[in-house]
C-alpha positions as CSV (number, residue, x, y, z in Angstrom):
1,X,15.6,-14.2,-11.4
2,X,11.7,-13.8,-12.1
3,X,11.0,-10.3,-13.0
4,X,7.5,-10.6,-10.8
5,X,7.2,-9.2,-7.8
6,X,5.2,-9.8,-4.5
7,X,3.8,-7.4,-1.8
8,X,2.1,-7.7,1.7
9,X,-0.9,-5.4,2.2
10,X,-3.6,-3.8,3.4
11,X,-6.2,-3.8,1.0
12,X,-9.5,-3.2,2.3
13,X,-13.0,-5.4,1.3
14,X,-13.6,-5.5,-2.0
15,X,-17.5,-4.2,-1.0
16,X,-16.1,-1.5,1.5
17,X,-17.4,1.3,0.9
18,X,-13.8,2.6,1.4
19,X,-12.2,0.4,-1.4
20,X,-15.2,1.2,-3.6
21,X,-13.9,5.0,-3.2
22,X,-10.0,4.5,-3.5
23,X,-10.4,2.2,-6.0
24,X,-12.9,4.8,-8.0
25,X,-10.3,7.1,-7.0
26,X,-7.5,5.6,-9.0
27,X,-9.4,4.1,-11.4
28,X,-8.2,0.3,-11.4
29,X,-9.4,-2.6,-8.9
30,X,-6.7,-5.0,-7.4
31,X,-9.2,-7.3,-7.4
32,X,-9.8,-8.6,-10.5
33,X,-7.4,-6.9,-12.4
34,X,-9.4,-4.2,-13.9
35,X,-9.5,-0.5,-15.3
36,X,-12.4,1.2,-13.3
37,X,-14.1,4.4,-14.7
38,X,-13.3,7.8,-12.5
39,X,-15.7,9.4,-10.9
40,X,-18.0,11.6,-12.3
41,X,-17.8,14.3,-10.3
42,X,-13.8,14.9,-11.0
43,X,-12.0,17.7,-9.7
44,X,-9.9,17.8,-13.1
45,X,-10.7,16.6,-16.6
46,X,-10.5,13.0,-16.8
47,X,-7.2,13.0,-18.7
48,X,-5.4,15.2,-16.1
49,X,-6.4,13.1,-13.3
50,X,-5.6,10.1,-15.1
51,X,-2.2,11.6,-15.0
52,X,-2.6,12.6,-11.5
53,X,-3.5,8.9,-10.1
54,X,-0.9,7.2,-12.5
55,X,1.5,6.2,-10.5
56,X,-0.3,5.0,-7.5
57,X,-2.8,3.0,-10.3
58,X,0.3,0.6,-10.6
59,X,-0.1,-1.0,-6.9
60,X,-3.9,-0.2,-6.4
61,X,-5.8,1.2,-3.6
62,X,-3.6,-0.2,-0.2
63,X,-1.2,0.5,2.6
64,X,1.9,-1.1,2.6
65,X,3.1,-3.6,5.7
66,X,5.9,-5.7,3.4
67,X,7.0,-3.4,0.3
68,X,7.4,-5.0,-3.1
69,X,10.1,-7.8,-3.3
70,X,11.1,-10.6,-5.8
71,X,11.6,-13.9,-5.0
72,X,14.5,-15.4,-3.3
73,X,15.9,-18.2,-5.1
74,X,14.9,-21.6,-4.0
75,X,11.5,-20.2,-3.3
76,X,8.2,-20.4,-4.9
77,X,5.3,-18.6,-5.3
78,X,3.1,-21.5,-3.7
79,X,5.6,-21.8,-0.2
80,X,5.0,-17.5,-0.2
81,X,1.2,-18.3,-0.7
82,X,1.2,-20.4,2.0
83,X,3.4,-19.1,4.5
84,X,0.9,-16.0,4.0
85,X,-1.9,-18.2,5.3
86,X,-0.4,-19.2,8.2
87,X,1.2,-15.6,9.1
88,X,-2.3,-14.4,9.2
89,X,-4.4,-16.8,11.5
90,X,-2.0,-16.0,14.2
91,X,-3.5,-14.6,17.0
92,X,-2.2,-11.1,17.8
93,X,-3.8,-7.6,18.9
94,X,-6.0,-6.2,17.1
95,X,-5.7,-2.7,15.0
96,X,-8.3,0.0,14.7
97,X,-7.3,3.4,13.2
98,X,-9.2,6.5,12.6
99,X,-8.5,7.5,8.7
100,X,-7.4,11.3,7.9
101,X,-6.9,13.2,4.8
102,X,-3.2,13.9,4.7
103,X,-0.7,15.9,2.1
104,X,2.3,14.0,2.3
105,X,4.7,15.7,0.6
106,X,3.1,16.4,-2.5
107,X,0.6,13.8,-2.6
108,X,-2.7,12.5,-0.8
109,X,-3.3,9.6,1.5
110,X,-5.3,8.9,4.2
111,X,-3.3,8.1,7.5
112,X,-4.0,7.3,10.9
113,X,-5.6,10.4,13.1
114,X,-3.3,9.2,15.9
115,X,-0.1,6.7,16.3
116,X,-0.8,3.0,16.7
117,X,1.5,1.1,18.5
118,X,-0.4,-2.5,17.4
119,X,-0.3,-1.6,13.6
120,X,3.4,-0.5,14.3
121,X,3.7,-4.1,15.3
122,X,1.6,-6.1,12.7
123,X,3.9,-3.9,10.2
124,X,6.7,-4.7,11.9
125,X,5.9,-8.2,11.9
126,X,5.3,-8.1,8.7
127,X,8.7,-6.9,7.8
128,X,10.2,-9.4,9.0
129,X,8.2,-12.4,8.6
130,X,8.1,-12.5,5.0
131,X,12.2,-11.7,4.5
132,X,13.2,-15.0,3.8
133,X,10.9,-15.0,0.8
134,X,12.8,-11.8,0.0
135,X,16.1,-11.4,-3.2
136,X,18.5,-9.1,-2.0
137,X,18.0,-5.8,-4.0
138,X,19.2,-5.4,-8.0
139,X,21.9,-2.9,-8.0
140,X,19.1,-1.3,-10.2
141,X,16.1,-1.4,-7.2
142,X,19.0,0.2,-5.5
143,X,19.8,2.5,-7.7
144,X,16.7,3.6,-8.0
145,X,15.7,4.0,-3.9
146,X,19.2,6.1,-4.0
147,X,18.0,8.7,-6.3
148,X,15.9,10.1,-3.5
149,X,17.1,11.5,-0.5
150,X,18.1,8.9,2.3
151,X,18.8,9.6,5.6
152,X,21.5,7.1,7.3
153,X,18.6,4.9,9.1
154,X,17.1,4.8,5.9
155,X,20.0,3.5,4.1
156,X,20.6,0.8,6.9
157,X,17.3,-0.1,6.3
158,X,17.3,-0.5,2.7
159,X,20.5,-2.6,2.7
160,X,19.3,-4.6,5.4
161,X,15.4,-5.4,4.7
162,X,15.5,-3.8,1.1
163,X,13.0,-1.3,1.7
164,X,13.8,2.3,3.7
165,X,10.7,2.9,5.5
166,X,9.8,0.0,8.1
167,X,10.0,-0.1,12.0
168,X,10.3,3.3,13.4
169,X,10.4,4.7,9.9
170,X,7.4,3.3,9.0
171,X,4.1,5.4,7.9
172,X,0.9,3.8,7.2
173,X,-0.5,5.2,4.7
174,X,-3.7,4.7,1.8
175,X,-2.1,6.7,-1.0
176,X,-5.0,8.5,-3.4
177,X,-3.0,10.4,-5.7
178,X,0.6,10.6,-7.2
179,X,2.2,14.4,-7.0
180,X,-0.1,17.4,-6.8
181,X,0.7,20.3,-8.5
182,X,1.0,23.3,-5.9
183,X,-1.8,25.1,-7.6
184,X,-3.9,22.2,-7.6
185,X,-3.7,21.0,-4.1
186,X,-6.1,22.9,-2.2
187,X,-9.1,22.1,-4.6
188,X,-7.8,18.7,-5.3
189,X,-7.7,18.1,-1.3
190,X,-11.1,20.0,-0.8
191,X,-12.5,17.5,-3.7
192,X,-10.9,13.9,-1.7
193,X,-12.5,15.5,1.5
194,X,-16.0,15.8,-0.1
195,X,-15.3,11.6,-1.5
196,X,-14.9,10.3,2.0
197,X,-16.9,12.1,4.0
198,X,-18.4,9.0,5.3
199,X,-14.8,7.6,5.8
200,X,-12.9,10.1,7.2
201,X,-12.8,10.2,11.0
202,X,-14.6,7.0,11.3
203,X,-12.7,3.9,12.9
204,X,-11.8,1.4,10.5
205,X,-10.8,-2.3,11.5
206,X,-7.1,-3.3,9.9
207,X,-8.8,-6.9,9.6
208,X,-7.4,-8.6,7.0
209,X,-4.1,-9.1,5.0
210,X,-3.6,-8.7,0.8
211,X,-1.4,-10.7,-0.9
212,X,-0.4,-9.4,-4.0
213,X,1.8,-9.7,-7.5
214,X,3.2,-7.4,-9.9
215,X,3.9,-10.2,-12.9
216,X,6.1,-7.3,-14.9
217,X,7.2,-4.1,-14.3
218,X,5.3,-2.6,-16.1
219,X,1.8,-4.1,-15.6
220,X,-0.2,-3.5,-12.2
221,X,-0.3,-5.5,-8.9
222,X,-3.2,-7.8,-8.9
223,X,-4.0,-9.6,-6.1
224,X,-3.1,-13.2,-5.3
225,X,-4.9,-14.3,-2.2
226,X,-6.8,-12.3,1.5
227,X,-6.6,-13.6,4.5
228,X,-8.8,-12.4,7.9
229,X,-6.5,-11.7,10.4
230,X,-7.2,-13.2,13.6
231,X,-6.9,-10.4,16.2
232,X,-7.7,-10.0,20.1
233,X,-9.5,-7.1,21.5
């Protein structure tokens, strides 16, 4: 089995001002692939928020709709490709959210201000859309996924779609920073407020679809091919 993996995203414009910040943010650009410089203005030295942002750096600035999966056998990279065309020029309803600054557990993201049944259902759709492309989990994946605490829906979940946070479990979320330290969090929170002021509270169209692939395990997701998605108002 190829050790690459795929994912289904939200990935904003690459000339958003939104990406421009998360990508800053984290400090690597799904784009083409590269290492971005921080900010200037960083609320730690460079070298501690390097470690701060290193986990999410691996997947980029994005919300997951279809988490990280390998490749079923039989299929190939250019069916996946093109089934991702054609999944987003379906006509369905369009999503706006309003982004907020949230701690989740011990790490930053923006969210939606309020629930949104419509992106409930693109994710959902999602979810489901793209499982035939999907290898049933390593018993290392699900190893891993059952290190952390699962609650009974979210083991169903994992066995059955390999991932344990989709349909009502689901969260959208823009994920800015790995763990905070406790000490840290207020002035690292204060800092992400002051970097999206112009984001924050504004809507913000879920318009368009990422495809994107992690070649190793080790190297960061890159991202393959974007698609508009066709909505109705």
């Amino acid at each position: 089995m190829s050790a690459a993996r795929y994912a289904i995203y939200f990935v904003p414009a690459a000339q958003s001002a939104l990406y421009q910040i998360g990508a800053a943010l984290l400090g690597y650009d799904v784009y083409d692939g590269a290492l971005l410089p921080f900010p200037d203005d960083l609320a730690a030295s460079p070298d501690a928020w390097s470690d701060l942002t290193r986990a999410p750096r691996l997947y980029g600035f994005h919300a997951t709709l279809k988490a990280p999966f390998r490749l079923r056998p039989g299929r190939s990279a250019e069916e996946l490709a093109a089934h991702f065309k054609t999944f987003a020029a379906r006509t369905r309803a369009g999503v706006v959210i309003v982004p907020a600054l949230r701690q989740i557990e011990s790490f930053a993201a923006l969210v939606p201000r309020e629930p949104s049944a419509a992106l409930d259902a693109l994710a959902a759709d999602c979810v489901q859309a793209f499982d035939e492309f999907r290898a049933p989990l390593s018993d290392e994946d699900r190893r891993k996924r059952l290190a952390a605490p699962l609650s009974a829906q979210h083991q169903a979940n994992l066995e059955r779609w390999g991932y344990p946070h989709v349909f009502e479990e689901f969260r959208f979320h823009m994920t800015l920073t790995g763990r905070i330290p406790p000490a840290q969090s207020a002035e690292v929170l204060a800092y992400l407020r002051r970097k999206l002021i112009t984001i924050e509270g504004r809507p913000l169209p879920i318009d368009r679809l990422a495809l994107l692939c992690q070649p190793s395990p080790q190297a960061p997701f890159r991202l393959v091919a974007s698609a508009p998605l066709t909505a109705a108002f």
